[in-house]
Structures are given as C-alpha cells and as structure tokens.
C-alpha positions as CSV (number, residue, x, y, z in Angstrom):
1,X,51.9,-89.3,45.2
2,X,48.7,-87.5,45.9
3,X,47.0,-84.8,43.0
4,X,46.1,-81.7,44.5
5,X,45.2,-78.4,42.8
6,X,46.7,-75.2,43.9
7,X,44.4,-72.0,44.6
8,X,45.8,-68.4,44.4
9,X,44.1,-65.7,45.6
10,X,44.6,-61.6,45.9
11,X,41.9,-59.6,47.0
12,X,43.4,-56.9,44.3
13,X,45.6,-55.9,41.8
14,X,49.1,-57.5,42.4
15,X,51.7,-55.5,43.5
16,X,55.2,-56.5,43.3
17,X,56.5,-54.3,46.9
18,X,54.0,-56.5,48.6
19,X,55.5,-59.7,49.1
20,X,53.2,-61.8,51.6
21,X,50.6,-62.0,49.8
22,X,51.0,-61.7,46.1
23,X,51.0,-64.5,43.7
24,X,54.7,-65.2,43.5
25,X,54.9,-65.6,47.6
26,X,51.9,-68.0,47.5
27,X,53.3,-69.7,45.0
28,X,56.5,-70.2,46.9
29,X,54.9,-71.3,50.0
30,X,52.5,-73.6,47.9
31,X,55.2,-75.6,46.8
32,X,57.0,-75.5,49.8
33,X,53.4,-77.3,51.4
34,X,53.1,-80.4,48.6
35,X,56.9,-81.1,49.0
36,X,56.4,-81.6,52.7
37,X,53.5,-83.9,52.6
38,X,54.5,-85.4,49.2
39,X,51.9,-83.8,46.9
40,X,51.7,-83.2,43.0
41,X,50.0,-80.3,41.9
42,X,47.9,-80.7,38.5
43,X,46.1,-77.5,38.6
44,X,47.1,-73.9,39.3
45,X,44.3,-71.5,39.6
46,X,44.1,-68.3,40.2
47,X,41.9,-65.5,41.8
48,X,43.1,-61.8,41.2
49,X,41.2,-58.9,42.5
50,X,38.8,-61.1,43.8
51,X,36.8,-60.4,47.3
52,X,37.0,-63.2,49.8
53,X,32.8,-62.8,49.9
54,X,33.0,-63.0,45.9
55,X,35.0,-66.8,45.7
56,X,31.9,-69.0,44.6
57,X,31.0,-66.2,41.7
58,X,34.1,-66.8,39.9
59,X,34.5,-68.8,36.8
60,X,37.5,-70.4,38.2
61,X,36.4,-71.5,41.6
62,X,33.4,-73.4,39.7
63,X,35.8,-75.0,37.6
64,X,38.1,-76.2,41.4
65,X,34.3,-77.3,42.5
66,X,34.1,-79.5,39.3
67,X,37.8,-80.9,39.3
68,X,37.5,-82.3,43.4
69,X,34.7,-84.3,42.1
70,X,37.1,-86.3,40.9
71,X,38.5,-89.5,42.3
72,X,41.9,-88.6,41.5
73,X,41.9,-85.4,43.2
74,X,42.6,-85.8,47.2
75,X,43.1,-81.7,48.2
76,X,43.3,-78.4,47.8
77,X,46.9,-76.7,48.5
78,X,46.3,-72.8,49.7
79,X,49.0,-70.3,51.8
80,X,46.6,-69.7,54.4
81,X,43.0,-70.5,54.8
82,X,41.6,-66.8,54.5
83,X,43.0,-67.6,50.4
84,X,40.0,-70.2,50.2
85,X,37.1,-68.0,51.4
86,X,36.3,-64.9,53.8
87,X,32.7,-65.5,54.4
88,X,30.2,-62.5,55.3
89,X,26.8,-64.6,55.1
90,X,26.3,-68.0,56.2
91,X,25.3,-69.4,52.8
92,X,29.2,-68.7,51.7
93,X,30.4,-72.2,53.8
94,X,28.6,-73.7,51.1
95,X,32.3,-74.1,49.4
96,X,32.8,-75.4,53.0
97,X,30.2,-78.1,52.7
98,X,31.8,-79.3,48.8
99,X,35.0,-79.8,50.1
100,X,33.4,-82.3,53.1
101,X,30.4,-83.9,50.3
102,X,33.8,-84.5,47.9
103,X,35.9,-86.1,50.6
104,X,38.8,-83.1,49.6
105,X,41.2,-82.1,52.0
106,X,42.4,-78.6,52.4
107,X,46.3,-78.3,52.9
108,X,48.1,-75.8,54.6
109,X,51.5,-75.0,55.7
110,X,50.9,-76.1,59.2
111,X,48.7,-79.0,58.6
112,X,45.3,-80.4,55.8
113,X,42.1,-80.2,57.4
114,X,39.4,-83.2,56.9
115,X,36.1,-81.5,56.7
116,X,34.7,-84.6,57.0
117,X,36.0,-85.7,60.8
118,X,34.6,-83.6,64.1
119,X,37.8,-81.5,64.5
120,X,38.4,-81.0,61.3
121,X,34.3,-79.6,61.0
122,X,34.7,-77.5,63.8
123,X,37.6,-76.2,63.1
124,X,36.9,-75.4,59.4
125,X,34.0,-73.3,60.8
126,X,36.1,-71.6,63.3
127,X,38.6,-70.7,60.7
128,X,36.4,-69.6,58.2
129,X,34.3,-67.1,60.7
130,X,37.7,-65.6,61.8
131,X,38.7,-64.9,58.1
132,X,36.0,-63.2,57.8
133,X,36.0,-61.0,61.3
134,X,39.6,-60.1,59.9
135,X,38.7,-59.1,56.7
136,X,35.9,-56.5,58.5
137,X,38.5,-55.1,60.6
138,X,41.6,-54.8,57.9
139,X,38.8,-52.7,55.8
140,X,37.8,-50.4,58.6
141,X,41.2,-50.2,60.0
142,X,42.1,-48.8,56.4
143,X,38.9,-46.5,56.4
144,X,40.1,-44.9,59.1
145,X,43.7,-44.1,58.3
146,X,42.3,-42.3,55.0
147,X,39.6,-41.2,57.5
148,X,42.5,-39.0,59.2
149,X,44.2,-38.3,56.3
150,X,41.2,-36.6,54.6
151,X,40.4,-34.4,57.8
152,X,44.0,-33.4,57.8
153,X,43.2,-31.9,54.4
154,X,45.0,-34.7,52.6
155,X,43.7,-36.4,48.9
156,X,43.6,-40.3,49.5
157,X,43.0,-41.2,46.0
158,X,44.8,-41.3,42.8
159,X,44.9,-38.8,40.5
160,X,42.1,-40.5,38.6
161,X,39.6,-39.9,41.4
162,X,40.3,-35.3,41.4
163,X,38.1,-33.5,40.0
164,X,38.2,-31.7,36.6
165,X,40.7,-28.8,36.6
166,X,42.1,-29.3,40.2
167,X,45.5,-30.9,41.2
168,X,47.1,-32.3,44.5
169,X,50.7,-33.3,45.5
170,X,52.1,-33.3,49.0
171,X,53.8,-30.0,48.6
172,X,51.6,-27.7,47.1
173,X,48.8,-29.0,48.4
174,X,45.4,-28.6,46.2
175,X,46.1,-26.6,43.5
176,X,43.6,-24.9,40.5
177,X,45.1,-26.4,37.0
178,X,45.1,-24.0,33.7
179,X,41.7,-25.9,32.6
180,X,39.9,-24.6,35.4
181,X,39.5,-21.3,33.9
182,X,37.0,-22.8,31.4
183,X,35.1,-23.8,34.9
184,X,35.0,-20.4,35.8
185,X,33.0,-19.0,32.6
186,X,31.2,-21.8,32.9
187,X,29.7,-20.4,36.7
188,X,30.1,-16.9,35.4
189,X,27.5,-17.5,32.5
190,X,25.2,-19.7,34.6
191,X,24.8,-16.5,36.6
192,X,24.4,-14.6,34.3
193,X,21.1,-16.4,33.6
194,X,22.0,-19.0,30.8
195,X,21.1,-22.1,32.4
196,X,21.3,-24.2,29.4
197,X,24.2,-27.4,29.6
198,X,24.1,-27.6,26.6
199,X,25.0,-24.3,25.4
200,X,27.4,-24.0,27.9
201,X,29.1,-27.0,27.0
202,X,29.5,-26.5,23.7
203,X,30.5,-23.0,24.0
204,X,33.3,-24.1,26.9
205,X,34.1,-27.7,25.1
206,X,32.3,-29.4,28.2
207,X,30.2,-32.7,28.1
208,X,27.1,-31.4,28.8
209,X,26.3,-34.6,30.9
210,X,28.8,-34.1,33.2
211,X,28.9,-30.1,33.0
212,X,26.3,-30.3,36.2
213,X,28.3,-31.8,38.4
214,X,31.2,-29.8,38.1
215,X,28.8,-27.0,39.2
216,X,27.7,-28.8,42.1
217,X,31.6,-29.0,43.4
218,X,32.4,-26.9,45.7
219,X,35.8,-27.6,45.5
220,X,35.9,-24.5,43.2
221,X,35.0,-21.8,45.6
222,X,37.7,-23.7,47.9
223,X,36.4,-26.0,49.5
224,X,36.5,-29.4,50.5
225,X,33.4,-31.2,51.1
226,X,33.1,-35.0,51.6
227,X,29.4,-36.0,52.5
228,X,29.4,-39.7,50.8
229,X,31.2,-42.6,51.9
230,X,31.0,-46.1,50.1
231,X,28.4,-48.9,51.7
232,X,30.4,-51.2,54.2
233,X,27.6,-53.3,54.8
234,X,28.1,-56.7,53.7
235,X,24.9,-56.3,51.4
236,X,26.9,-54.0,49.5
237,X,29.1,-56.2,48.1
238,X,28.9,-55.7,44.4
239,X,31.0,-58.0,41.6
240,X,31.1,-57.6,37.9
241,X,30.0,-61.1,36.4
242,X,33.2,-62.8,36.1
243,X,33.2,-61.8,40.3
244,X,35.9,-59.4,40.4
245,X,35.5,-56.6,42.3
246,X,33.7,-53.9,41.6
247,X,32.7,-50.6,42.8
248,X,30.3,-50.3,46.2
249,X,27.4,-47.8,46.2
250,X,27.6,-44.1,48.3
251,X,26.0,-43.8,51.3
252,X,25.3,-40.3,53.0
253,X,27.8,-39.6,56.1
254,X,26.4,-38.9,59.4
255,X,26.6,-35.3,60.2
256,X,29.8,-36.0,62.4
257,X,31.3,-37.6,59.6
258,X,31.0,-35.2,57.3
259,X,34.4,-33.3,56.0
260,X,34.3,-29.5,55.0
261,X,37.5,-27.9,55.1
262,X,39.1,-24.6,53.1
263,X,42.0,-26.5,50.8
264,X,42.2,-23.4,48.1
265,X,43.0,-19.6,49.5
266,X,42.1,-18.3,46.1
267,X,39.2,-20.4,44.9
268,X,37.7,-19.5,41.2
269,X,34.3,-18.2,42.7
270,X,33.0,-17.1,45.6
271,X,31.2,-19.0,48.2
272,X,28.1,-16.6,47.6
273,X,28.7,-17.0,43.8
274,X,29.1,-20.8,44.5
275,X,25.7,-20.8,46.8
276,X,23.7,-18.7,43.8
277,X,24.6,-21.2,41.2
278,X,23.0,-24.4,44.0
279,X,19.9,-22.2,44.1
280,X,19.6,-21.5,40.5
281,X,20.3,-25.3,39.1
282,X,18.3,-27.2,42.0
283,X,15.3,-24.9,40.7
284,X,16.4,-25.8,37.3
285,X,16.2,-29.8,38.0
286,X,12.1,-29.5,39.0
287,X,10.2,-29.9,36.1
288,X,9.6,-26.5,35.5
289,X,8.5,-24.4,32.4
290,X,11.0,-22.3,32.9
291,X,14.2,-23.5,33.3
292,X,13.5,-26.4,31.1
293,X,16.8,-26.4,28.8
294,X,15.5,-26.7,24.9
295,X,12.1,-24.9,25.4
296,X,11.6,-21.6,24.9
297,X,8.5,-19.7,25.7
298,X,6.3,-17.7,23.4
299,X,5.5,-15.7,26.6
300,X,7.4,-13.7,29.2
301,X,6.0,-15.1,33.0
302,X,5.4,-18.7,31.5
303,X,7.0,-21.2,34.6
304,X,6.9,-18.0,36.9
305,X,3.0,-17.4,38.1
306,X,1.0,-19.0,40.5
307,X,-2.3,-18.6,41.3
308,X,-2.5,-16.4,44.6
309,X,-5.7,-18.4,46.0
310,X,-4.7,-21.8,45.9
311,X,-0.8,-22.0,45.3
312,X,-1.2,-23.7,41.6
313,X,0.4,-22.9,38.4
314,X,-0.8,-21.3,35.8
315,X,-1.1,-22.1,32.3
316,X,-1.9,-20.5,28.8
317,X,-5.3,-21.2,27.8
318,X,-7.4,-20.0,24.5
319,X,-4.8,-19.7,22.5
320,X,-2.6,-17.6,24.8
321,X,-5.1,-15.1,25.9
322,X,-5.7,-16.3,29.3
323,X,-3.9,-17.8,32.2
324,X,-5.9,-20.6,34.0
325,X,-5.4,-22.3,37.2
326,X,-4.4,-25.4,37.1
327,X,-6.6,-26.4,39.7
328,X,-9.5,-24.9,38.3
329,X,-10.7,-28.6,36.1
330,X,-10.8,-30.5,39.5
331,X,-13.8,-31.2,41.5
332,X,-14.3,-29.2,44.2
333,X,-10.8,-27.1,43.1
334,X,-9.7,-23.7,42.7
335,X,-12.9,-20.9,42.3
336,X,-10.5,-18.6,40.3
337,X,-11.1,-16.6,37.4
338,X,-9.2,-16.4,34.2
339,X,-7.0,-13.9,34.2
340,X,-6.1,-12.0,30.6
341,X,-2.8,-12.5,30.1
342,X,-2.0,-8.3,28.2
343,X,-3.5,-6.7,31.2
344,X,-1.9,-8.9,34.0
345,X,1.7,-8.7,32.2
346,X,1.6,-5.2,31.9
347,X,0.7,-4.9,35.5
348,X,3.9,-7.4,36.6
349,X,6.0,-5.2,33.8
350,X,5.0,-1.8,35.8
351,X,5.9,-3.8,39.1
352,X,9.6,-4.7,37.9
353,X,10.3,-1.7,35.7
354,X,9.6,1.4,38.7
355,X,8.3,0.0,41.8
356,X,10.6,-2.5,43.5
357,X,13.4,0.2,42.5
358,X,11.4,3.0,44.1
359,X,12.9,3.8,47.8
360,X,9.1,4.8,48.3
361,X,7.4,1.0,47.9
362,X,9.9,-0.7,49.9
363,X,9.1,1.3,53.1
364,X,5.9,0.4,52.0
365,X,6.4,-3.2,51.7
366,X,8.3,-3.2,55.2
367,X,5.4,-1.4,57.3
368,X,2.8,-3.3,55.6
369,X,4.9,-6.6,56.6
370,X,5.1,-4.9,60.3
371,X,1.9,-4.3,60.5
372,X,0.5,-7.8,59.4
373,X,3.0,-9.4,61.8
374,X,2.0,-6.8,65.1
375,X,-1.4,-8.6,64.4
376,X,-1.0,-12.0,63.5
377,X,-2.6,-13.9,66.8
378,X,-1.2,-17.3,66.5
379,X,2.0,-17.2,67.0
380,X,2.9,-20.3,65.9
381,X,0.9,-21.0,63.0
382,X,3.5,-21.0,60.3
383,X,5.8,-24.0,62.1
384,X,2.2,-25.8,62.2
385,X,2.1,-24.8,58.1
386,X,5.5,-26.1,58.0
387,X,4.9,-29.5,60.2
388,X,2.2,-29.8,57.6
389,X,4.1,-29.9,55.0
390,X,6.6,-32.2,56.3
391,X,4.1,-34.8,56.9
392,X,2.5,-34.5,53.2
393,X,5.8,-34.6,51.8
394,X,6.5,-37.8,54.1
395,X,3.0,-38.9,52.9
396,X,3.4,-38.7,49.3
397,X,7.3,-40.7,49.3
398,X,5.4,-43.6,50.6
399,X,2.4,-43.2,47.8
400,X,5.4,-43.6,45.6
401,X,7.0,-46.2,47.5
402,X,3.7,-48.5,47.7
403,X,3.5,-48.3,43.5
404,X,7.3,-49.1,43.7
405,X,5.9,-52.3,45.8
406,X,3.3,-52.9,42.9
407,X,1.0,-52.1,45.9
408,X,-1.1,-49.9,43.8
409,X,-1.9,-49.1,40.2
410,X,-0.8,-46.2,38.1
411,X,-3.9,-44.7,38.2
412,X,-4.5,-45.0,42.0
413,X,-0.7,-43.9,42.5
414,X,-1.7,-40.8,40.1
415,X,-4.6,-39.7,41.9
416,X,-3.7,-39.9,45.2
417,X,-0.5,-38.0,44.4
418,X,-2.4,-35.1,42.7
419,X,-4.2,-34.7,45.8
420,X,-1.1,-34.7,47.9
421,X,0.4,-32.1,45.9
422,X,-3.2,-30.0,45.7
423,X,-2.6,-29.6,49.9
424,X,1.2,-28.8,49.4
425,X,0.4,-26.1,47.0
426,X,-2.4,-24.9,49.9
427,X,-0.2,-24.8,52.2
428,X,2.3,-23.0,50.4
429,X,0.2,-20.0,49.4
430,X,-0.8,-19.9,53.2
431,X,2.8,-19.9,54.5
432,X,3.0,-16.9,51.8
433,X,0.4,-15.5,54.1
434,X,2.1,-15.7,57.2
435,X,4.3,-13.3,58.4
436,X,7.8,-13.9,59.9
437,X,8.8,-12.9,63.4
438,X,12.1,-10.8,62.4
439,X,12.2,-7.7,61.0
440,X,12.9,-6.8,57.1
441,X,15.1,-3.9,56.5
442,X,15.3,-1.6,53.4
443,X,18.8,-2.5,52.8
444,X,18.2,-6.2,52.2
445,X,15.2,-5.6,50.1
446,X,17.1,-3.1,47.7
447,X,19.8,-6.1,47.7
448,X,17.1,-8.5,46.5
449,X,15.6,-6.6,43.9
450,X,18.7,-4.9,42.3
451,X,19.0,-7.2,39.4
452,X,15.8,-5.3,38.0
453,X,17.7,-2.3,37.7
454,X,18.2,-3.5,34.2
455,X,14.4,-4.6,33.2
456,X,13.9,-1.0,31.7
457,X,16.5,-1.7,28.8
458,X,16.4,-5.7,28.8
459,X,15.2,-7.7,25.8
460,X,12.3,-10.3,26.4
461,X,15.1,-13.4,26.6
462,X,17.7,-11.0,29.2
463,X,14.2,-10.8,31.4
464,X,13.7,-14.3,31.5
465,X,17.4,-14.8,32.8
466,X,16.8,-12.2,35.8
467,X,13.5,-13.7,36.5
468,X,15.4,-17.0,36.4
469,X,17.9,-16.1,39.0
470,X,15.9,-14.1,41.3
471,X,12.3,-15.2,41.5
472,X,10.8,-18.6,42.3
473,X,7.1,-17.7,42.0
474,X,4.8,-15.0,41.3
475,X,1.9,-14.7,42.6
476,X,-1.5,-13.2,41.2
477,X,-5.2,-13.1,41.8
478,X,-7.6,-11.0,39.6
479,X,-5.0,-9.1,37.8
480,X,-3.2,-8.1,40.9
481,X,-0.1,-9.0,42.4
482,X,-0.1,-10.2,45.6
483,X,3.1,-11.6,46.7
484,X,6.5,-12.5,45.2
485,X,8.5,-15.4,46.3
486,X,12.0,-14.3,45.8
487,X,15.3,-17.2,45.6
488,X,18.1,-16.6,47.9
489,X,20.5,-18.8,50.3
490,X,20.3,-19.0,53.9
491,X,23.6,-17.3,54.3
492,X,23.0,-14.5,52.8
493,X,19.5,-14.0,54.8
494,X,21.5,-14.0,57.9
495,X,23.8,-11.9,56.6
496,X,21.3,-9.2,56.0
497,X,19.4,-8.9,59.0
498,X,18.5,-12.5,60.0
499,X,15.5,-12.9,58.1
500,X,14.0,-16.0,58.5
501,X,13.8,-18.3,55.2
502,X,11.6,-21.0,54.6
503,X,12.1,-24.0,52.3
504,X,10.0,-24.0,49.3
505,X,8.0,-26.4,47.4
506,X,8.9,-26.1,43.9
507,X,6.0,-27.9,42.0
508,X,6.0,-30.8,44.4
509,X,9.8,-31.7,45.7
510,X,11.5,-29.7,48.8
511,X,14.4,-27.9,47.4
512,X,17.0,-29.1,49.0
513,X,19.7,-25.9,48.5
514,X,17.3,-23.1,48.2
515,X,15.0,-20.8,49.8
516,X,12.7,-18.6,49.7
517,X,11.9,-15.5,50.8
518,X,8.0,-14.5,50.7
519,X,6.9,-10.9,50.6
520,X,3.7,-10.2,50.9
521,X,2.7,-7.3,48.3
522,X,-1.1,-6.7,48.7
C-alpha cells in the first residue's frame, strides 16, 4: 500500500457545533479517502487557526515540504483542496510547484491530482485560484452581515472587544456598568482643568496609558461611533511567526461607511461636555508648554503667548525677565522687541480680571469686529490664507515623508521644516487679522469668556487650568494685547449665532477636533 500524509487545516479555533469542517470531520472523511484508493497514512498534521494565505509560514507545512521528498512518500490526503492552500498572491503556488518538483500526488475524496500531467497542471491552477476567490467572498459576505448588525445598533463582538465600564446583551441593549462612574470623574476633573493622566489615574485607579482613550470614546456621552474597519487587502495579511493568525491593521471608513448612532438615553456626559474634553486633550497632545503633563511652570502665560507680528511663540529669556520671539535668532526673522515679562503680565491680568467681564468691552469688541469687516476689500482673502495653509501643511508631510525615504538628511529635513512652519505661523497671525463674514453677538462672547468670572479669586495653578480650557493663544506685541485665540467646538459656534470657526495650527499640526475662534482685540 501507498504512504501518504494527512493534512488538517481550520482557518480558526475549532468549534465543536461546526461539523464540516473541524478536525474530527476531516479526519473522518480522510480516512474514508486512503481506504478507497488503498492508502496508509504515516503522518497526521495539522493546521489550526491558520489562514489559507499563511500555509507555507507554518512550521508544520515545512516539515510536509520535507517528508514528500521522500521516495517513500506517493501523496498528500486533504478533505477538500481549499485545506491545502487559498492563494492571494501568485508566489503562494509555490507549494503548488513542490508537490509537481516531488512527483506527490494530492488525494481527494473525488479523485488525486498529478501535478505533474497537463490536466492535472491545469486543473491544480484552476482549483487553487477558486479557493482563493471563495475565501474573498466568505470574508466579505461575513463583513457585511456584522456590517447590518452594527447599523441596527447591535455589538458583533465578544465581550472582550466593549469598552471599559459599558455592557451589551440582546435585551437591554448597551448598558453603563457600576465602574463607569469612575469614567465620569475622570471627564469631570479633566474639565475642570487637570489634564494630567497620571494624576487622574492614580487618583481614579486607571492605567494612565490607557486613561486617554477612554476619553476619546464617545460611547460615554451615548454614542456609538465606528470610524475604523480592519484592512481587507490581501497586503494586510499579518501572522505571528509560528503563522497563525493574527490581528489585521485599522483602516479609516469612507464617510458612507461610517456608523454613529445614539445606543445610551442617559449617557455619563454630555455631548458638549464630551466635545470640550476632544478640544482640551487634542491641544494637550501638541508639544506644548502648557499642557505638557509633569512640567510645571515657574510663570503664569508660559505655552499661552504668541508673538502678535509673526505668529511665533514666546519664550523666557534673561533669566525670566523677558519674553522673546522665537523667530527673532533667524535670518531675516521676526523684527520684534523683547517684551518685559512684569509689565506685559500685569497688562494680560487687568484684561482677564475686569474687562472681558465688563458688558462695556464686549460691545466694544463686537463694533470694532463690525467695523474691520464693513471694510475689509477682499472678500476672499481668508479662504486664500486658508488654501495656504493647506498646501504648507501638504508640503511639510512630504518633507517628512522624503527623510522617511532616507531622501534627505536630518539636517536638511530640519531646516526645511522650520521654514515650513515659519510660513504657517505667518499665515496664522494673518488669518487672526481677517475678519469673518457673520456677525458676533454679545451673548456668545459672555459665554466664551465666563470661566474668568473666577480669575479675581483663583490661585496661580486654578488660572492655568482656565487658561487651559479656554484659550489656545494669546497674542501680544509691545506690551499690548492684540487678539485672543479662544478654543471651542464647531457645534457650539453654530449654536450661538453661526460664527464661523477656523481650524488652528497648534505649533505646527492641524488640530483635528478643535477650533478656534480669533477676536481681534486692538
């Protein structure tokens, strides 16, 4: 009798309710095969949660590649012949071309197949490529029953794959879990300006590693946002070494594939709440001063100024004395004067303390603002400031992306950003220039600027928390303050009266989840 070697294979974890596949039925059917055609099976081997692409990575299918080298070996016994391979890339039939350089024949229930005679060539080929065409369709076929599950409002997953302190069955639906009250102080004091994870986490029992993503959930003012999918693309095939499966890389959806529905009535935080804590922690992640976590400043508008001529940041300089533009030590930069830092701060403290409380200065600020945009004569001059800074931001991502390509050197990668970023920060303090079409009304400036209702009695530290949560820059020329950039979501700006936001640039990087509102002071 002939020596064969049997090959079992399941694309995942064997279940036992699936019977026409899993190892016991292939066994079955196996020996069913080498009793028919009078067969003696040496070797068993067997492939669990193993991807039909992923065969020729396994340990085991090197070791059936070394074993039909052998004389005494004349096949390969398999339930069907998707079990031996589902190819995605052409260089997979290289298994194909073993079995014909090794003379092996591969037996099925209905018949072996010599790769080594025309019909048996072709129809190995044929074979192969439709194993592989069905694997691409059983996956998508699957994708889109969860696909209508998930708009339905449905969880798809296991219980594994929820998100700390929420629950699902099929009854109650999505549910908040006792936990998830520890999720709600943790939102209630990140708004209320302490924007350290790691305090947080320690003070709530959180890992502060994974403490920023639960913010980012929205799940937790109710709802139910699915943006990512995982990579189809055969490319994204990824294997742990042994070749088992493992997990495929997100991808963004397509705008019509995104999912955002309300699961939760009652969530733990409001969706303006929710939106507050996006624009305070997407802030946080730029490099800046400020809102770094385990630095604390010696000085109160540290991170917050920016020099009102060309759009750069200023630092401390002589000890503290000063603030300096950081333009000002490159050729042909910023012609800006030092500015002492006593006299500007009491000038910024007499600016939070009375006036943008004072019903007086915000009719002030609003005819000033309708009088600068009665006679602004191009029309269209801030979306040309803002095509601008599209295309620098485009231009710098592929300064970065030509280092990436070792393209470039460090140093030529570091000076040709610095000058991208010298425009941006140009074009920034211009856009703070340009007026905005709509009209501001009283109401929605008192709105912005009622956290400072408390700077009279705050401590140094309680300041930095409101300047944290409700300015992005402020901006100063010769001791003067001449515009405030002040953080708030879209929504809420068409809330109150439509006012048109733009996004900032916050040193460098386009925040993605907040905006700014510019107001022009001087």
């Amino acid at each position: 009798m002939k020596k064969v070697i049997e090959l079992i294979r399941v694309s995942g974890e064997p279940r036992p309710h699936e019977q026409r596949f899993n190892i016991s039925a292939q066994r079955t059917i196996n020996r069913h095969t080498a009793r028919r055609f009078g067969l003696t099976i040496v070797h068993s081997i067997e492939l669990v949660n193993v991807s039909g692409p992923a065969v020729l990575k396994t340990p085991e299918m090197q070791k059936l590649l070394h074993l039909i080298r052998k004389p005494e070996i004349a096949g390969v016994v398999v339930r069907e012949f998707s079990r031996l391979i589902r190819p995605d890339f052409f260089r997979d039939y290289v298994l194909l071309h073993a079995f014909q350089e090794s003379g092996t024949l591969l037996y099925l229930p209905e018949g072996p197949i010599d790769f080594n005679t025309r019909a048996g060539r072709l129809m190995g080929a044929v074979r192969a490529a439709i194993a592989g065409l069905e694997r691409n369709e059983l996956r998508e076929r699957i994708w889109m029953g969860k696909e209508v599950l998930r708009r339905s409002g449905k969880h798809v997953g296991g219980d594994s794959t929820l998100p700390l302190g929420v629950g699902y069955d099929r009854f109650r639906g999505w549910f908040y879990k006792p936990e998830a009250q520890k999720i709600k102080e943790a939102f209630l004091l990140f708004l209320s300006g302490e924007t350290n994870y790691l305090k947080i986490s320690k003070q709530l029992g959180f890992n502060d590693r994974t403490l920023a993503g639960i913010l980012r959930n929205p799940i937790h003012c109710g709802l139910r946002l699915i943006d990512q999918r995982r990579d189809p693309s055969p490319s994204a095939l990824r294997t742990k070494p042994d070749g088992r499966t493992a997990d495929r890389p997100k991808i963004k959806r397509r705008p019509d594939q995104v999912i955002r529905l309300k699961v939760i009535e009652r969530p733990l935080v409001t969706e303006q709440q929710f939106n507050r804590v996006q624009r305070i922690a997407e802030l946080k992640k730029q490099t800046h001063f400020a809102y770094h976590p385990t630095i604390k400043s010696p000085h109160l508008l540290n991170g917050f100024l920016r020099c009102g001529t060309c759009g750069s940041r200023l630092r401390n300089s002589a000890r503290g004395k000063y603030y300096v533009c950081n333009n000002r030590h490159w050729k042909h930069g910023c012609t800006s004067r030092c500015q002492p830092r006593i006299p500007l701060e009491r000038v910024i403290d007499q600016l939070f303390r009375t006036q943008v409380t004072d019903p007086a200065f915000l009719r002030r600020l609003i005819t000033l603002r309708e009088r600068r945009r009665r006679a602004r004569k191009n029309r269209n001059h801030a979306i040309d400031l803002e095509s601008s800074l599209d295309g620098l931001e485009h231009k710098r991502e592929r300064i970065l992306d030509l280092f990436k390509a070792r393209l470039i050197t460090t140093k030529e990668r570091t000076e040709r950003v610095n000058a991208v970023c010298r425009q941006i920060e140009a074009h920034n303090e211009d856009l703070l220039q340009e007026p905005t079409n709509e009209r501001l009304s009283q109401q929605h400036l008192t709105d912005i600027f009622r956290p400072f209702a408390a700077w009279r009695t705050s401590r140094k530290e309680q300041r930095r928390n409101i300047l944290r949560t409700t300015v992005a820059a402020i901006h100063v020329v010769e001791r003067r303050v001449v515009g405030l950039s002040m953080l708030l979501d879209a929504s809420t700006a068409n809330r109150n009266g439509g006012v048109t936001v733009r996004s900032s640039m916050m040193p460098f990087t386009k925040l993605r989840n907040c905006h700014v509102l510019h107001i022009k002071l001087a």
